[in-house]
Structures are given as structure tokens and as C-alpha cells.
Biopython code that builds the backbone (N, CA, C, O; Angstrom):
import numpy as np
from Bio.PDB.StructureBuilder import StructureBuilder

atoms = [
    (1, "UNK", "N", (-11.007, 23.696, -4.948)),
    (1, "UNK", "CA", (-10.694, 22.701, -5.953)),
    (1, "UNK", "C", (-11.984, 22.051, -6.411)),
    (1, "UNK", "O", (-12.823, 21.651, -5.604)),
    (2, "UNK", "N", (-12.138, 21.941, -7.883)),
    (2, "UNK", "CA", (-13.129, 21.220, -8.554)),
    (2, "UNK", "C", (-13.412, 19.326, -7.608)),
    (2, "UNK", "O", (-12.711, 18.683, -6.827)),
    (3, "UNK", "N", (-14.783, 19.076, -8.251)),
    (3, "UNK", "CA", (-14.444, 17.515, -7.842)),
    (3, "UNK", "C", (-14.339, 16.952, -9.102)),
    (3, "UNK", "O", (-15.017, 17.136, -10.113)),
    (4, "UNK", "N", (-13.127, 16.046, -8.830)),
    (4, "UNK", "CA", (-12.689, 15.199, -9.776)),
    (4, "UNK", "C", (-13.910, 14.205, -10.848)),
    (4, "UNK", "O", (-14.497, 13.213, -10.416)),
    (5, "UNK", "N", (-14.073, 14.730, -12.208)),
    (5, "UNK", "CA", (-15.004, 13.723, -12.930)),
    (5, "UNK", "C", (-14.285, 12.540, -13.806)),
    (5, "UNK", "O", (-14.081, 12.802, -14.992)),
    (6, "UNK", "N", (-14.030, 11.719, -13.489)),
    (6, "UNK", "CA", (-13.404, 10.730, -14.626)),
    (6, "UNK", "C", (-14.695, 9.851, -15.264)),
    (6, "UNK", "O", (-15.591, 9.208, -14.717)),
    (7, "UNK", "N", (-14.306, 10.175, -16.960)),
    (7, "UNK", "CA", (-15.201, 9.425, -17.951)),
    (7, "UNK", "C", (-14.821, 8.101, -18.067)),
    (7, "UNK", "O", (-13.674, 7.717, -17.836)),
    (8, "UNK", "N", (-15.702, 7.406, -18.404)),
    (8, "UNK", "CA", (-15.425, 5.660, -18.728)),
    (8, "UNK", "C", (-14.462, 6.019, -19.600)),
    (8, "UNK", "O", (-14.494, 7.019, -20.316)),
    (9, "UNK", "N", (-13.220, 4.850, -19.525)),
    (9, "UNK", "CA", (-12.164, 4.999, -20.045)),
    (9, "UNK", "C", (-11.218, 5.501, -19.700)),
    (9, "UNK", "O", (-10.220, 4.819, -19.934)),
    (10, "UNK", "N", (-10.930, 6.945, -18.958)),
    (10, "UNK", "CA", (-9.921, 7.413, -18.624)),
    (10, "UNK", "C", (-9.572, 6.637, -17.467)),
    (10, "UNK", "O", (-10.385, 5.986, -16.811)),
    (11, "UNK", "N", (-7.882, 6.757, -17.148)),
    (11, "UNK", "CA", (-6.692, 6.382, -16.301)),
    (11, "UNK", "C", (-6.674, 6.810, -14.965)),
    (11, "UNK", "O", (-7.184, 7.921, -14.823)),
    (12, "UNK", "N", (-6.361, 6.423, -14.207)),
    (12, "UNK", "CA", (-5.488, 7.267, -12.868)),
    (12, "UNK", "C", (-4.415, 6.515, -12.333)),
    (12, "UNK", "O", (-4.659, 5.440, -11.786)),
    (13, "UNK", "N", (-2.987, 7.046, -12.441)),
    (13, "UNK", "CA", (-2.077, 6.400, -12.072)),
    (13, "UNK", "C", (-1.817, 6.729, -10.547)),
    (13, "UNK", "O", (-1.934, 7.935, -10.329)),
    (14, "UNK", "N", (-1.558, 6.122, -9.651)),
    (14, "UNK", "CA", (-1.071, 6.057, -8.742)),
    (14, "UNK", "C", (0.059, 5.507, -8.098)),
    (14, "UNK", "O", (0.312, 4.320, -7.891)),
    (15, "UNK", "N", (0.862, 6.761, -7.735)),
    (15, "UNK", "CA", (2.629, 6.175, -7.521)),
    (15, "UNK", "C", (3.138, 6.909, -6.597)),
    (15, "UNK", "O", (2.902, 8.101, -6.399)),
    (16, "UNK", "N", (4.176, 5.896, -5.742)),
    (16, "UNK", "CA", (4.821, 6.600, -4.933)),
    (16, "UNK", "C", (6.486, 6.370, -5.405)),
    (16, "UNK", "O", (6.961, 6.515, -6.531)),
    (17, "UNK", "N", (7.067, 6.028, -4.342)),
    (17, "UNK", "CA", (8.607, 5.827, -4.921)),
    (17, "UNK", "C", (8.614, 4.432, -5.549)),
    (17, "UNK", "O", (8.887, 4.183, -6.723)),
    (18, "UNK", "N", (8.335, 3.714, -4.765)),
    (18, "UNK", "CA", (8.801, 2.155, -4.955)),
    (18, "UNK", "C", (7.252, 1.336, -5.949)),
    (18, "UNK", "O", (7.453, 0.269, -6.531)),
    (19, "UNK", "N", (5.850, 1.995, -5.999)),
    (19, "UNK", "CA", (4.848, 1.102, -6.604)),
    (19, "UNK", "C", (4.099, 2.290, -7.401)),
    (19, "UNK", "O", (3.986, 3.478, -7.096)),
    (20, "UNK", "N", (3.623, 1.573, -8.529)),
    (20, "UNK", "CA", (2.593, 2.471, -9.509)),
    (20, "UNK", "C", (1.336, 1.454, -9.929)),
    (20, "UNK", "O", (1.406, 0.315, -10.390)),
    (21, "UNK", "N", (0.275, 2.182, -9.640)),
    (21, "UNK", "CA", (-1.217, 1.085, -10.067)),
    (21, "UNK", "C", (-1.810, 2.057, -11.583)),
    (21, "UNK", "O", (-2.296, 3.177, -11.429)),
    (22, "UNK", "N", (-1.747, 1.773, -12.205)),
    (22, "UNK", "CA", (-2.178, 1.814, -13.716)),
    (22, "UNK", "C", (-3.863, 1.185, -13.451)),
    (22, "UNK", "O", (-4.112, -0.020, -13.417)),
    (23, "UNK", "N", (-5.011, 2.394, -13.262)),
    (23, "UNK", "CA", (-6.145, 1.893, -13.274)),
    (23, "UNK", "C", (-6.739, 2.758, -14.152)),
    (23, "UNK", "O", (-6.407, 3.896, -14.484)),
    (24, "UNK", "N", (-8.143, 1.710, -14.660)),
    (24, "UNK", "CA", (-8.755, 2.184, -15.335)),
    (24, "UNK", "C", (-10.148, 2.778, -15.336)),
    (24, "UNK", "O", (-10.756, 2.095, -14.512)),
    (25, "UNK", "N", (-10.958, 3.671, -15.816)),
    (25, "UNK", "CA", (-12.190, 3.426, -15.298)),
    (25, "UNK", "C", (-13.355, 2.789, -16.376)),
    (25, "UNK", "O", (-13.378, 3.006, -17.588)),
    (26, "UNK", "N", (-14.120, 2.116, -15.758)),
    (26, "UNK", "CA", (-15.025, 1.074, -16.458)),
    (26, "UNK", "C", (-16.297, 1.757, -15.843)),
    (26, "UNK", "O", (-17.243, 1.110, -16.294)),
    (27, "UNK", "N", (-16.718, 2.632, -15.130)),
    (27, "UNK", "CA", (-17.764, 3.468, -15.001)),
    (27, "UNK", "C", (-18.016, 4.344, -15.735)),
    (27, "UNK", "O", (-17.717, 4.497, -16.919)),
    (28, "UNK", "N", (-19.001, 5.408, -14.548)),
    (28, "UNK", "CA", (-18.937, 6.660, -15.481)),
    (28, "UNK", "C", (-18.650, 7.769, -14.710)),
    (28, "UNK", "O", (-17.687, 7.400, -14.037)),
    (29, "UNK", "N", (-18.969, 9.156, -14.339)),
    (29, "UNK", "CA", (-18.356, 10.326, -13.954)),
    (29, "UNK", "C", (-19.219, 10.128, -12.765)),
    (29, "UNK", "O", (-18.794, 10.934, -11.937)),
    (30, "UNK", "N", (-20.439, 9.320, -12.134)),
    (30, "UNK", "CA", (-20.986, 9.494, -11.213)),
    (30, "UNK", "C", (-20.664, 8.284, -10.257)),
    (30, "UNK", "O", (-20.696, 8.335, -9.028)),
    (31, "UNK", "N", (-20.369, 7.265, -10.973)),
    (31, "UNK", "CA", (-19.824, 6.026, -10.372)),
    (31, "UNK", "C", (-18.548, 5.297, -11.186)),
    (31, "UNK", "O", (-18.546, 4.431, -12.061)),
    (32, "UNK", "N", (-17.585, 5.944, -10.590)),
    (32, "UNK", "CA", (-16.332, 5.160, -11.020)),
    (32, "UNK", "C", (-16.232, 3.986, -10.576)),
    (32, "UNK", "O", (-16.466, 3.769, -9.387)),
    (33, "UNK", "N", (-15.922, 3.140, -11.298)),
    (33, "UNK", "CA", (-15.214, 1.586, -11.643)),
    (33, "UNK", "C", (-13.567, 1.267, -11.714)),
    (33, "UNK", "O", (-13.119, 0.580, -12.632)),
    (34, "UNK", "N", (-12.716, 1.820, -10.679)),
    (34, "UNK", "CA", (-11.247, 1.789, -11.630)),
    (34, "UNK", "C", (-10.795, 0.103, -11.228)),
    (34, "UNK", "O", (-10.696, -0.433, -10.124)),
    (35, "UNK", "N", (-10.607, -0.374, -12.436)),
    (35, "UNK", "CA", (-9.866, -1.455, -12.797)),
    (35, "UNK", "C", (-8.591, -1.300, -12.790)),
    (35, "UNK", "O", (-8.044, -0.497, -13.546)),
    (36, "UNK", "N", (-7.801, -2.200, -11.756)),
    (36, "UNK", "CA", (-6.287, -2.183, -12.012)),
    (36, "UNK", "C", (-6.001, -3.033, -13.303)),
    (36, "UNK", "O", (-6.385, -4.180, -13.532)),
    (37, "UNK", "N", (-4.889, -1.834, -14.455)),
    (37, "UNK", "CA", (-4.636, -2.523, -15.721)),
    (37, "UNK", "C", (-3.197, -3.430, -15.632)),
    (37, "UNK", "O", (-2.842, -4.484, -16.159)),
    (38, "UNK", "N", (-2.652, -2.621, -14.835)),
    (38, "UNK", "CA", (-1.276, -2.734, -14.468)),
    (38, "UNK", "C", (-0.117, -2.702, -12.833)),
    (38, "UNK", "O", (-0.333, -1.688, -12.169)),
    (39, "UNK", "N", (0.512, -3.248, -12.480)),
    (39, "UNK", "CA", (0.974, -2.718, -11.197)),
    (39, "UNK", "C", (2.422, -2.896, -11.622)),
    (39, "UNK", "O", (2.760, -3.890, -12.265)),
    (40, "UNK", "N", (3.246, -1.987, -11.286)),
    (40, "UNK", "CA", (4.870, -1.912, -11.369)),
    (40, "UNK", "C", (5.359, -1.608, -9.601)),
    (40, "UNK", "O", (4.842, -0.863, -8.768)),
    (41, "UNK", "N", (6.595, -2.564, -9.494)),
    (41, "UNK", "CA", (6.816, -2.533, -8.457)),
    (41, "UNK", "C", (8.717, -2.240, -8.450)),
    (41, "UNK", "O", (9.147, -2.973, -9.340)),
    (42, "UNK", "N", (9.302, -1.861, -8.126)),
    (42, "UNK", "CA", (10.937, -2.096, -7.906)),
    (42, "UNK", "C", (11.253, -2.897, -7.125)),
    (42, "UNK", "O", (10.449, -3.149, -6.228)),
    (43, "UNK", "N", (12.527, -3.595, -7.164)),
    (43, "UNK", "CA", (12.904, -3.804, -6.076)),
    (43, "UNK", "C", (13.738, -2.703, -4.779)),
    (43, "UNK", "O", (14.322, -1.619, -4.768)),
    (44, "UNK", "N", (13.516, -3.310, -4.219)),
    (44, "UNK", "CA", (13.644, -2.877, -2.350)),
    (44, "UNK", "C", (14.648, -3.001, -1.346)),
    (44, "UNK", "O", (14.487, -2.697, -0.164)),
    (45, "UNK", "N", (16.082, -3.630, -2.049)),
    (45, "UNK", "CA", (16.924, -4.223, -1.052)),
    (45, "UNK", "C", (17.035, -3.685, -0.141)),
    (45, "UNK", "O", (16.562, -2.550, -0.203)),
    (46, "UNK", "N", (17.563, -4.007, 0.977)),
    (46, "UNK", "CA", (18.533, -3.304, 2.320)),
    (46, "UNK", "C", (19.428, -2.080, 1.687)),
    (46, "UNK", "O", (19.986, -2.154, 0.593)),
    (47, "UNK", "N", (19.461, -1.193, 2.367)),
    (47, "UNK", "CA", (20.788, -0.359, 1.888)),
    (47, "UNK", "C", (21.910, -0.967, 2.117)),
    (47, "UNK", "O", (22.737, -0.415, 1.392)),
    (48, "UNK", "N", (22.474, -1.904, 2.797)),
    (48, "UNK", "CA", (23.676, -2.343, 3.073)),
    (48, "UNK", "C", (24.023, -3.492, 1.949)),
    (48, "UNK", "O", (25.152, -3.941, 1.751)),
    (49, "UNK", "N", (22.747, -3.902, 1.207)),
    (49, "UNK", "CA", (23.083, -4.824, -0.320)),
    (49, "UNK", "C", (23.655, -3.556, -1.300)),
    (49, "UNK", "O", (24.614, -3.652, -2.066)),
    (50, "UNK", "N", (22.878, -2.423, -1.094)),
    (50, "UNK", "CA", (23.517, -1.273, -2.735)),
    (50, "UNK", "C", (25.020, -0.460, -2.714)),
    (50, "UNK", "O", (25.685, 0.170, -3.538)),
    (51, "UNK", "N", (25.198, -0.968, -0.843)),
    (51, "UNK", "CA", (26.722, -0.567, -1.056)),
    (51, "UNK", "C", (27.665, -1.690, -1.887)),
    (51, "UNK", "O", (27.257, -2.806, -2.207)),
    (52, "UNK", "N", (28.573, -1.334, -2.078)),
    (52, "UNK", "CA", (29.817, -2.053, -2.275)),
    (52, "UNK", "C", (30.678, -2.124, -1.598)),
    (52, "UNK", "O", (31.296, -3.183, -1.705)),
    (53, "UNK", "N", (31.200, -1.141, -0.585)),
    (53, "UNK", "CA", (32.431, -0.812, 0.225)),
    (53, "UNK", "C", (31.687, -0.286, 1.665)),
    (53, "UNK", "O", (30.575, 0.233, 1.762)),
    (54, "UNK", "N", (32.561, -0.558, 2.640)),
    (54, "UNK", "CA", (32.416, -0.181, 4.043)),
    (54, "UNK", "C", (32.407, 1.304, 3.830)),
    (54, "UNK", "O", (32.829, 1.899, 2.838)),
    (55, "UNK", "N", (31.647, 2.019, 5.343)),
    (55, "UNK", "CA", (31.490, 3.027, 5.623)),
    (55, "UNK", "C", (32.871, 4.121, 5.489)),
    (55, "UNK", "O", (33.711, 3.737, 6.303)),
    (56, "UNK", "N", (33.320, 5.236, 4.797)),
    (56, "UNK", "CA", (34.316, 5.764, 4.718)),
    (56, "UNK", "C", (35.270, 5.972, 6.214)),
    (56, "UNK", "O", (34.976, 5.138, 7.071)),
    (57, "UNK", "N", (36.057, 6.694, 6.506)),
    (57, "UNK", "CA", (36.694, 7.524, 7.808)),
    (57, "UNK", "C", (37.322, 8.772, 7.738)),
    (57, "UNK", "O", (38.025, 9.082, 6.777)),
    (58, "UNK", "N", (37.064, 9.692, 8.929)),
    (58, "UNK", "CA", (38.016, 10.677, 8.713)),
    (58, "UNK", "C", (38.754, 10.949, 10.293)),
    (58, "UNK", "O", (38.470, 10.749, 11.474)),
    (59, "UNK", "N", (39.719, 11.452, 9.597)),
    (59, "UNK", "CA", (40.863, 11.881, 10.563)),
    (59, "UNK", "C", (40.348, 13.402, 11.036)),
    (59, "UNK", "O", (39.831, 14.088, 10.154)),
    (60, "UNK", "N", (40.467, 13.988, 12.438)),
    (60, "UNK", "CA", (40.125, 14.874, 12.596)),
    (60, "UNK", "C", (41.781, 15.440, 13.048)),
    (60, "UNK", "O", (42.705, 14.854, 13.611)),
    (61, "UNK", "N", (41.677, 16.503, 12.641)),
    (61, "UNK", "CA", (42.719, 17.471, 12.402)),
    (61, "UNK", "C", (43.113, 17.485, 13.491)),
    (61, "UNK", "O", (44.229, 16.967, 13.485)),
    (62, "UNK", "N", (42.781, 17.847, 14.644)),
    (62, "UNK", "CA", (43.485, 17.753, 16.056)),
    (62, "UNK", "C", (43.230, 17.125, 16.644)),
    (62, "UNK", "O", (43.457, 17.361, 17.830)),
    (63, "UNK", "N", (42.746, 16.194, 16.374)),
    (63, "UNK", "CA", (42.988, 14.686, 17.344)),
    (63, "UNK", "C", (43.543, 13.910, 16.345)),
    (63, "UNK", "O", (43.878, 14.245, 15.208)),
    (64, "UNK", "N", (43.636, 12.291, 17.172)),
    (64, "UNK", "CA", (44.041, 11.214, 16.372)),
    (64, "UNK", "C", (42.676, 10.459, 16.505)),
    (64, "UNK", "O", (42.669, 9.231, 16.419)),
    (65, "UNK", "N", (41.517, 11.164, 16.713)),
    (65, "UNK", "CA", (40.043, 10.536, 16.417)),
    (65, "UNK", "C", (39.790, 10.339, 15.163)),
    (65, "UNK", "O", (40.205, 10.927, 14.165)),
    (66, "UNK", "N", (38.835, 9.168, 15.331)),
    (66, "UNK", "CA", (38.303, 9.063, 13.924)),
    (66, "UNK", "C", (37.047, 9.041, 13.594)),
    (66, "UNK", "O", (36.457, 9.086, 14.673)),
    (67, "UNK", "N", (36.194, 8.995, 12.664)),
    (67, "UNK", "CA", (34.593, 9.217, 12.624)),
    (67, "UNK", "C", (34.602, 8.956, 11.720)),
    (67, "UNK", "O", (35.345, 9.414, 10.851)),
    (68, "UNK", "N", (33.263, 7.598, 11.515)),
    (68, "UNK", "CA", (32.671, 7.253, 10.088)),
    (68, "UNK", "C", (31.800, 7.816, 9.778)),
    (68, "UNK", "O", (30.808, 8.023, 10.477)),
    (69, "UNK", "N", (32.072, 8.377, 8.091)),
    (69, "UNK", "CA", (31.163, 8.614, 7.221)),
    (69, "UNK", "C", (29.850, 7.988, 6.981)),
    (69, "UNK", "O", (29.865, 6.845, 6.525)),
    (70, "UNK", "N", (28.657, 8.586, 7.226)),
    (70, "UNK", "CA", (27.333, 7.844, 7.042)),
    (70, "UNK", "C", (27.441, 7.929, 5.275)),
    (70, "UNK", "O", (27.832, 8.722, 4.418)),
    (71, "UNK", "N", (26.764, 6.438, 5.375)),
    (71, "UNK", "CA", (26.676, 6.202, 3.944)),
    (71, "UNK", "C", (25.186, 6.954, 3.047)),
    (71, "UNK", "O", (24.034, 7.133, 3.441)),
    (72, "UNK", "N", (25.750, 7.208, 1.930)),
    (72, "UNK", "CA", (24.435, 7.522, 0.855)),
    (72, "UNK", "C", (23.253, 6.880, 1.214)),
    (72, "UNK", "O", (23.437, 5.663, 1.235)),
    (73, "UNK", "N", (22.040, 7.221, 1.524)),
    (73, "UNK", "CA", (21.030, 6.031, 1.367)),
    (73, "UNK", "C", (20.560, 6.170, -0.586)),
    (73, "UNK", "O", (20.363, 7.118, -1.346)),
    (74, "UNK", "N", (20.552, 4.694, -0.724)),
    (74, "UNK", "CA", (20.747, 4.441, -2.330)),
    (74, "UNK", "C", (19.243, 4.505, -2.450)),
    (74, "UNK", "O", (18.893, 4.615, -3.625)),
    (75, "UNK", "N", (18.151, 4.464, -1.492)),
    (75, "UNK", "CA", (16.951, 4.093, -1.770)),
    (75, "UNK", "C", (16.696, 5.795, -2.324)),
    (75, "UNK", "O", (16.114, 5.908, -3.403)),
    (76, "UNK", "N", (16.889, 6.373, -2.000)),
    (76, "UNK", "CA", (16.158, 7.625, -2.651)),
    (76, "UNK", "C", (16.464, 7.781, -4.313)),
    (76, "UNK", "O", (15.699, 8.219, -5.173)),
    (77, "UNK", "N", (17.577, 7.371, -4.436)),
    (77, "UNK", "CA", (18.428, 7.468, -5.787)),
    (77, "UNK", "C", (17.563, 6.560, -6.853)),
    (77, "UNK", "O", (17.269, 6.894, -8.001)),
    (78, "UNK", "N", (17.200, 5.218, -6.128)),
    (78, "UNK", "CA", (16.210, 4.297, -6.759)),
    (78, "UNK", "C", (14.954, 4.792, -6.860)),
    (78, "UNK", "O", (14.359, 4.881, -7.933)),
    (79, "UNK", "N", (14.507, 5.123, -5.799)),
    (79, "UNK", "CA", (12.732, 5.840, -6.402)),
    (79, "UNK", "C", (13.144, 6.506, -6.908)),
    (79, "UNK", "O", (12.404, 6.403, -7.887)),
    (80, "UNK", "N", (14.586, 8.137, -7.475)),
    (80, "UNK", "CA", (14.029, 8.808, -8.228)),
    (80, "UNK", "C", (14.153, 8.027, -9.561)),
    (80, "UNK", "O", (13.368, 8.407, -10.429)),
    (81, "UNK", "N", (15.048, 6.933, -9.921)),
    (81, "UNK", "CA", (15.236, 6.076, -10.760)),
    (81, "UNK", "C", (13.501, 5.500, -11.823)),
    (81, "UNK", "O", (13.010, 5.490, -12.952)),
    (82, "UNK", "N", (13.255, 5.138, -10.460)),
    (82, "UNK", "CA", (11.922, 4.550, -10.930)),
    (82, "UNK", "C", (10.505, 5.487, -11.159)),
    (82, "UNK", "O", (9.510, 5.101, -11.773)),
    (83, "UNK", "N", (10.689, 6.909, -10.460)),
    (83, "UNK", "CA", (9.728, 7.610, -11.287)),
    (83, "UNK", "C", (9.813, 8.157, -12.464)),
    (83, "UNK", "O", (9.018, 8.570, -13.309)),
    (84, "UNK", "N", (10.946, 8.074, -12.345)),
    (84, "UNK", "CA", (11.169, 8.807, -13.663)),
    (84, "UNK", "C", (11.305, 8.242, -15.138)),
    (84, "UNK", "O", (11.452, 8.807, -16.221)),
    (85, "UNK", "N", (11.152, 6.305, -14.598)),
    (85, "UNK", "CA", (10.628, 5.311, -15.658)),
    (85, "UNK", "C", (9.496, 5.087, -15.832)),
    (85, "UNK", "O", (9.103, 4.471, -16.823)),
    (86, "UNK", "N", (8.691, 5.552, -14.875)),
    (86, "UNK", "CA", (7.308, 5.748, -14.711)),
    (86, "UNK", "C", (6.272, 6.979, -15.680)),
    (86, "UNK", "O", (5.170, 7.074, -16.220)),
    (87, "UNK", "N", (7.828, 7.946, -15.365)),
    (87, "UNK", "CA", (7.139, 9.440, -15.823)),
    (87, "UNK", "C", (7.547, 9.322, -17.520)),
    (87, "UNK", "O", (6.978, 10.020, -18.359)),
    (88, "UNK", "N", (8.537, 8.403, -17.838)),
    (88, "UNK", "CA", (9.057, 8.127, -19.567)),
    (88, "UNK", "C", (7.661, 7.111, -20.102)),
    (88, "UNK", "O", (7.283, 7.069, -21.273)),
    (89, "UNK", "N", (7.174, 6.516, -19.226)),
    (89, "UNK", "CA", (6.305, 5.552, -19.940)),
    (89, "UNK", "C", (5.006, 6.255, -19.694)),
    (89, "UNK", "O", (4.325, 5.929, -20.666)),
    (90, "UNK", "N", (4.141, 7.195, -18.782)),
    (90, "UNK", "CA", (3.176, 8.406, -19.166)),
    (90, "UNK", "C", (3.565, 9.187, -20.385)),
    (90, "UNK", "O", (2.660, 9.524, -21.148)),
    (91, "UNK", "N", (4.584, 9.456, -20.611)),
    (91, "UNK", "CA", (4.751, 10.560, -21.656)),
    (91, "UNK", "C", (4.616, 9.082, -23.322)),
    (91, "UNK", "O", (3.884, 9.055, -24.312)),
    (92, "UNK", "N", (5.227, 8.557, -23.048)),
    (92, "UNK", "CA", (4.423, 7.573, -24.077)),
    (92, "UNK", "C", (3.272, 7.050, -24.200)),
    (92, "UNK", "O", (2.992, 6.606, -25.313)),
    (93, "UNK", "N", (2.791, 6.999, -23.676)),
    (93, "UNK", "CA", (1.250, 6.845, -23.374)),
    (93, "UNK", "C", (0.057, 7.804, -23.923)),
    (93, "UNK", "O", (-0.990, 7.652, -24.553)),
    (94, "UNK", "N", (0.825, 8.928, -23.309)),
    (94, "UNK", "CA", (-0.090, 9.989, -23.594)),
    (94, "UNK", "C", (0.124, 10.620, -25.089)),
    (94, "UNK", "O", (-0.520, 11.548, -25.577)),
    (95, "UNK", "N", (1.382, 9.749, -25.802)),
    (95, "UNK", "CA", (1.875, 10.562, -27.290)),
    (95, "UNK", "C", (0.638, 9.434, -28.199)),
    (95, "UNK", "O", (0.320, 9.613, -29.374)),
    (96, "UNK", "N", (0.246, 8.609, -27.549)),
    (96, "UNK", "CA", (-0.193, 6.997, -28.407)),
    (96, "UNK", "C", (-1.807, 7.698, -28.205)),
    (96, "UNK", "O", (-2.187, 8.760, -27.713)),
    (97, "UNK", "N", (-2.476, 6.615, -28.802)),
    (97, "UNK", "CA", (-3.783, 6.534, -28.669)),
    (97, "UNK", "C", (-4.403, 5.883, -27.654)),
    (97, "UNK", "O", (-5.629, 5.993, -27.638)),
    (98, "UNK", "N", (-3.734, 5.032, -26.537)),
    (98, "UNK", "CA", (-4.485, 4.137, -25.449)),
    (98, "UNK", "C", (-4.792, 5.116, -24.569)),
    (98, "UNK", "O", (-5.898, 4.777, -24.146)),
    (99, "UNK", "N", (-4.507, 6.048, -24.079)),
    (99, "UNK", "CA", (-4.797, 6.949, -23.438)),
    (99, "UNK", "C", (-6.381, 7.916, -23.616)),
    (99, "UNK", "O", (-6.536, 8.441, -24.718)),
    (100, "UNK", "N", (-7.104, 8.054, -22.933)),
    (100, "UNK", "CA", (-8.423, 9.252, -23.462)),
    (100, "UNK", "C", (-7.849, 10.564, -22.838)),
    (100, "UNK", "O", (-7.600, 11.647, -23.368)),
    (101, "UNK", "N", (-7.673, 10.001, -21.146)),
    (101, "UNK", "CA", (-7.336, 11.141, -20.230)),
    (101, "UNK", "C", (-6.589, 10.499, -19.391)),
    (101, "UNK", "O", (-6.472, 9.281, -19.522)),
    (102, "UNK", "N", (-5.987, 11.122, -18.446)),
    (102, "UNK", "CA", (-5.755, 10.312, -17.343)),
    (102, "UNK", "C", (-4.968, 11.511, -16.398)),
    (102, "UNK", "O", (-4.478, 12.532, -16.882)),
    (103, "UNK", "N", (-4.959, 11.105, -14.729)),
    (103, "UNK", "CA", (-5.003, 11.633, -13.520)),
    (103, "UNK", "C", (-3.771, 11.102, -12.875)),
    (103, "UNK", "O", (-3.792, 9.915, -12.549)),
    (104, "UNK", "N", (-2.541, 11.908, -12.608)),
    (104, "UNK", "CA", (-2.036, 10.726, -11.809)),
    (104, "UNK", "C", (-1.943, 11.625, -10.158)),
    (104, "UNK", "O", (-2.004, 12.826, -9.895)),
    (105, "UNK", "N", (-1.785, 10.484, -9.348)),
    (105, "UNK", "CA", (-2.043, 10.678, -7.561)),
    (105, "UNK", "C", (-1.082, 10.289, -7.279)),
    (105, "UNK", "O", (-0.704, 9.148, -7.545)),
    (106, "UNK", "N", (-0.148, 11.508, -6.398)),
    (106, "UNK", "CA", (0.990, 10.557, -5.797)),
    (106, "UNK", "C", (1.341, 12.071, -4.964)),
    (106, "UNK", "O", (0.858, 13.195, -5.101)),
    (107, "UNK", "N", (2.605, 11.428, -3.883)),
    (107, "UNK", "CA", (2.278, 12.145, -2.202)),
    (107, "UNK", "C", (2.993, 13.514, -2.947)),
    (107, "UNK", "O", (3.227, 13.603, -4.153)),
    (108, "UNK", "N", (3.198, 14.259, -2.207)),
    (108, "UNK", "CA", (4.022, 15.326, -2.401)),
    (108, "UNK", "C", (5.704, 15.159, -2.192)),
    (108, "UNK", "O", (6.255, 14.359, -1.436)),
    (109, "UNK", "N", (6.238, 15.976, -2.928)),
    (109, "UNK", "CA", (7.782, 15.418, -2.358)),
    (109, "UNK", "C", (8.435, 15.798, -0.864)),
    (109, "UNK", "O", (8.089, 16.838, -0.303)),
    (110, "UNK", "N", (9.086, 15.184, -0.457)),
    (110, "UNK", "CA", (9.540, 15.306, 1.183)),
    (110, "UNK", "C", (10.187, 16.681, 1.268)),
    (110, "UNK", "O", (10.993, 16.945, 0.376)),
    (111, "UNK", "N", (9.969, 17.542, 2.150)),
    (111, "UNK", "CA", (10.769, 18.595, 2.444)),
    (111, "UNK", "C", (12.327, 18.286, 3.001)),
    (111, "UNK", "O", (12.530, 17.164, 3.464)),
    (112, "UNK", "N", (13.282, 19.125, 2.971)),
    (112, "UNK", "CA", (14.088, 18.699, 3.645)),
    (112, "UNK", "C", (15.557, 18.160, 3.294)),
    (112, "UNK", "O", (16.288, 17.732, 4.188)),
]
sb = StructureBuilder()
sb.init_structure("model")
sb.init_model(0)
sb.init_chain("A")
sb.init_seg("    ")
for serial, (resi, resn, name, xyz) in enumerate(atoms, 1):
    if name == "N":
        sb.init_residue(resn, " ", resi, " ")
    sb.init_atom(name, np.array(xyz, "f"), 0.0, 1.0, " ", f" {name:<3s}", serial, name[0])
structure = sb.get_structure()
């Protein structure tokens, strides 16, 4: 892999699920300067605030046992929520003129 040159002016966004840093660079390709322009954050509740209703149940066929349903975790549903308000406002960005270049850094997605 090349090493990364960013010109004065160009971007690097950095995001994970829940935060994005919108920086800038105010250097040059030998000494970057990135200025944070921007920070976006979501909120974070508990999973037990994004439910509405208790954990489901099921009846098992040959018993009279019962077993609760683990609930959705809503947090994944929200980061993909929020990258993908993240990834609507790059693609505007990059249609406009504020943009020169820009880099964005963020983890890989979870296996699994």
C-alpha cells in the first residue's frame, strides 16, 4: 500500500457506528495539520429504552416449558441508521464544491 499524501485542504472523515470527525487539513503532504471541522455524534440509549414491549415466549412442543426470546439489539440497526446519514451527506459533499479530496477511516465491518 502507497503512503497516504493529503494536500492542504483535503478531508478525512473518520467514523465508526455511533461518531464521525469531519477533519481538515491545514498543512501540507509532508506535515499534515487536520483540523476538526465538524463532529456528529448519535445518541446511545440502553437497549432496554428502544424496546417497547417485554421479551417474547415460546411454548415448547413437548413440554409445558417456556423460553424467552432474546430481544433485537436496536443498537446495530442505529449505527447502520447513522452511517448511512453519514454516507448521504459524503455523497453531497463530494457532488458540491467544499470538497478538494477527501479520505474516509473507519474499522472494518464485524464478521459474524
Amino acid at each position: 500500500m502507497s503512503k497516504l499524501k493529503m494536500r492542504d485542504g483535503d478531508w478525512a472523515i473518520v467514523l465508526d457506528g455511533s461518531k464521525a470527525l469531519f477533519l481538515q487539513n491545514r498543512g501540507d503532504k509532508v506535515h499534515p495539520d487536520l483540523v476538526a471541522r465538524e463532529v456528529r455524534q448519535h445518541a446511545d440509549p440502553p437497549n432496554r429504552e428502544l424496546h417497547t414491549d417485554r421479551p417474547g415466549k415460546v411454548q415448547q412442543s413437548a413440554t409445558s416449558s417456556h423460553s424467552a426470546i432474546e430481544l433485537t439489539d436496536r443498537h446495530d440497526e442505529a449505527k447502520r441508521v447513522f452511517i448511512a446519514e453519514v454516507a448521504d451527506e459524503l455523497d453531497r459533499l463530494a457532488t458540491s464544491d467544499k470538497f478538494c479530496s477527501f479520505v474516509v477511516i473507519a474499522p472494518p465491518p464485524a464478521l459474524g
